[in-house]
C-alpha positions in Angstrom: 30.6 42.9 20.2 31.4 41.7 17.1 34.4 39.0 18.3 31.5 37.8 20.8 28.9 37.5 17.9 31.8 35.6 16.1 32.3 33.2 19.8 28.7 32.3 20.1 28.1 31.2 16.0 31.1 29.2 16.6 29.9 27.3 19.3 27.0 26.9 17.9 28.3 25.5 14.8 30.6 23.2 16.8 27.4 22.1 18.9 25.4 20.9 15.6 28.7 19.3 14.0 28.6 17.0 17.7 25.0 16.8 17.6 25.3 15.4 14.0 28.2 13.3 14.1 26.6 11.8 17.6 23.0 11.3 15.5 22.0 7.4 15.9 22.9 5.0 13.1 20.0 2.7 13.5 16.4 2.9 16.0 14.6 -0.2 16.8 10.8 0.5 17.0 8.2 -1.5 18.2 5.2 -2.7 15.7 3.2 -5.1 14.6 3.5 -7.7 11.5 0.7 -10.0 9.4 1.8 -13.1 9.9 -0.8 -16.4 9.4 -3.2 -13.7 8.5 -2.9 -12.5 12.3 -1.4 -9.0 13.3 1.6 -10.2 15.4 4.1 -7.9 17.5 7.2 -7.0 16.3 10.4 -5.1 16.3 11.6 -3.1 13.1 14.7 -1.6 12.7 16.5 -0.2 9.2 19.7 -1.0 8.3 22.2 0.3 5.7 23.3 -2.9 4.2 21.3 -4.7 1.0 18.5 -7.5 2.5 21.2 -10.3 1.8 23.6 -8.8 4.0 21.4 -8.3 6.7 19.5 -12.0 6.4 23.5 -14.0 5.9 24.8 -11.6 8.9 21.5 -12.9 10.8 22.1 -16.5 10.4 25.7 -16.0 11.4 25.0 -14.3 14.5 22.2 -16.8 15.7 24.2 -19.6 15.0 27.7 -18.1 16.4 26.1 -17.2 19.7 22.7 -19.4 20.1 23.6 -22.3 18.0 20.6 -21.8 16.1 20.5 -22.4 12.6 18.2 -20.1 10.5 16.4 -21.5 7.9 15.2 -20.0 4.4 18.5 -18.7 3.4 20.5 -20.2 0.7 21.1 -20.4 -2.9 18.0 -23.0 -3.5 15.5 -20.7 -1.2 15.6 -17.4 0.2 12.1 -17.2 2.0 10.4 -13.9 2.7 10.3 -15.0 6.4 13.1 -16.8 7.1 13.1 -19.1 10.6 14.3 -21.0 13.4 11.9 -23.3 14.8 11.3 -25.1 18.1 14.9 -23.3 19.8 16.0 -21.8 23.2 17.9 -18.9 24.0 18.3 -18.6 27.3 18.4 -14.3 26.8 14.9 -14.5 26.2 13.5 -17.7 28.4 14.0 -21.3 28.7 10.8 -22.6 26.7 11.6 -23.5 23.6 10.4 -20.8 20.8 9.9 -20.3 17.3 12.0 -17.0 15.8 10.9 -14.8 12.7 12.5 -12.5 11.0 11.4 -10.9 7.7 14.0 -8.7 5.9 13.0 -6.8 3.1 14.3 -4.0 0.4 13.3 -0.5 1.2 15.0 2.8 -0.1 17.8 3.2 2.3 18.7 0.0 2.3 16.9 -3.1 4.1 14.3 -3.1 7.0 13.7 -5.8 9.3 10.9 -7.1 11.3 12.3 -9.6 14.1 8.9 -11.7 15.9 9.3 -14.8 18.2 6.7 -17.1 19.5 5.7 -20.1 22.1 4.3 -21.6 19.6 0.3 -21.3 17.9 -0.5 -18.1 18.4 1.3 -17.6 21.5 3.2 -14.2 19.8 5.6 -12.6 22.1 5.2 -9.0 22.5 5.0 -6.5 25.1 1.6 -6.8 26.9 1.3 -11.4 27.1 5.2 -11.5 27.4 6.6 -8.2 28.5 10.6 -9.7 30.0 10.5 -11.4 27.3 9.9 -8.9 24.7 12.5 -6.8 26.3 14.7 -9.9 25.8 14.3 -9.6 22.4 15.3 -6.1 22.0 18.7 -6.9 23.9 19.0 -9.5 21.4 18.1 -7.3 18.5 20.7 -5.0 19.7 23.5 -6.8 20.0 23.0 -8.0 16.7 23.0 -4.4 15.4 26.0 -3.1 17.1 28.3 -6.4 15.9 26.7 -6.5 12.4 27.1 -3.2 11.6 30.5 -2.4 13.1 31.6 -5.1 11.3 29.8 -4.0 7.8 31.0 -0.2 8.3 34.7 -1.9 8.6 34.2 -3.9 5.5 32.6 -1.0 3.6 35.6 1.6 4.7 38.0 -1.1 3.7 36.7 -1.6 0.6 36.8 2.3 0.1 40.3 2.5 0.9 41.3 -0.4 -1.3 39.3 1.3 -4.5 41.5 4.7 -3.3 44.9 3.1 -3.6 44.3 1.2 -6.6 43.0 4.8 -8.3 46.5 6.5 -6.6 48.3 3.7 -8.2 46.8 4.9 -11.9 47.6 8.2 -11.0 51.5 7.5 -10.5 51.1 5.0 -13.3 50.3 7.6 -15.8 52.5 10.3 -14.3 55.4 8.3 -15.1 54.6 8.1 -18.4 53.8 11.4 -19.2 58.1 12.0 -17.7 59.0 9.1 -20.2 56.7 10.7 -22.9 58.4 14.2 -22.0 62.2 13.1 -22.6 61.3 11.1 -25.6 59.2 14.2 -27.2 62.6 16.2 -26.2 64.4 13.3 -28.5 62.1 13.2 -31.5 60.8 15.1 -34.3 58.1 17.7 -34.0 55.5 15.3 -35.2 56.5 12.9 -32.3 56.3 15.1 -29.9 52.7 16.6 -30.8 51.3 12.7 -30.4 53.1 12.9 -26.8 51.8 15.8 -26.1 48.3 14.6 -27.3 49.0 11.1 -24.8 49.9 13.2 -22.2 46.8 15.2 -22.3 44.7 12.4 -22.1 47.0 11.2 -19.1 46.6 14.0 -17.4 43.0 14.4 -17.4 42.5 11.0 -16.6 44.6 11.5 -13.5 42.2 14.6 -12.9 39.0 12.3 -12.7 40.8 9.6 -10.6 41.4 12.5 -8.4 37.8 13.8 -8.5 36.9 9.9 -8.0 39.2 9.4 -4.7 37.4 12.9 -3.4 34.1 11.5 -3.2 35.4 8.2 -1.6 36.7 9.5 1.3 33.5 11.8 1.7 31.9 8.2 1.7 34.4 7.2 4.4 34.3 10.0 6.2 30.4 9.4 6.1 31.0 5.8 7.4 33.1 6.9 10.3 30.0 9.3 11.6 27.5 6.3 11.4 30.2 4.5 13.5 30.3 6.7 15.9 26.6 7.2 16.2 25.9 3.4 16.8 24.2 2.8 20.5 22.2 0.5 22.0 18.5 1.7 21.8 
């Protein structure tokens, strides 16, 4: 009875450690945004990365696979709605279009609030412009599978970089605490107490370096869930 008891809390443990590695990284919602004093609709979505991540990895997506340049982005402006005006994507319909996206700073990270129209007051959305609103959501989603595979690669390699260099220290100061060792063997006993003070400090510092490279691979470990949790939504 017990070993059964034992069977079942595993498996149920297992089960939540899938359910929670499998938990989605990002979740598009639909809303609405005040734009030219109008409520317009919209599609939000949350992301990880700081606003000027998000808005420089937007501009580079749009251009890369639409040609379209985005404007408001740059180091003399940085809008609060940044653009591209009078463009086609073909994903979305051949007329040409205005798009809108409006990125901003929120706890987690950033938040952004993607809105396209035909023009004046000619909002897409889901009840005027239905295919084409799903359009957009195809759209939104590629962009958020490429940009943030590619930022959870940077972020991990960044990780691992900050690790070695710490592992590096650590061998650094272990070889001097041998050379401190066979000089304090050599010298007097006043010598060897001030190596035995250096190598103290040496040590301790290689104890917080180690304490230090702990929590970064929690982070990377951390980044490796949110990978595998990214799907299309």
């Amino acid at each position: 009875m017990y070993k059964m008891k034992t069977i079942k809390l595993t498996l149920i443990f297992v089960t939540l450690i899938a359910v929670h590695v499998k938990a989605q990284t990002y979740k598009i919602d639909t809303s609405e945004i005040t734009y030219e004093n109008k409520l317009r609709p919209c599609f939000n979505v949350k992301y990880d990365a700081p606003p000027v991540t998000v808005k420089k990895a937007w501009d580079k997506f749009f251009n890369k696979n639409y040609n379209v340049k985005i404007k408001g982005i740059g180091l003399l402006t940085n809008k609060d709605i940044i653009t591209g005006t009078d463009v086609t994507i073909a994903d979305i319909s051949d007329k040409r279009m205005n798009l809108y996206a409006k990125i901003t700073n929120v706890a987690s990270g950033s938040e952004l609030s993607y809105f396209m129209s035909f023009g004046y007051d000619f909002f897409i959305g889901s009840v005027d412009y239905s295919k084409e609103f799903a359009g957009m959501k195809k759209i939104l989603n590629d962009f958020s599978m490429e940009f943030l595979n590619d930022y959870y690669a940077d972020e991990a390699s960044n990780l691992t970089s900050k690790i070695k260099s710490l592992e590096k220290d650590i061998s650094k100061n272990n070889k001097s605490v041998k050379k401190n060792n066979r000089k304090a063997k050599k010298g007097s006993a006043e010598v060897a107490n001030g190596l035995s003070a250096k190598n103290t400090a040496k040590q301790m510092e290689n104890e917080e370096n180690r304490r230090k490279i702990s929590e970064l691979n929690k982070q990377i470990e951390n980044i490796k869930i949110k990978q595998q949790g990214l799907s299309r939504n």
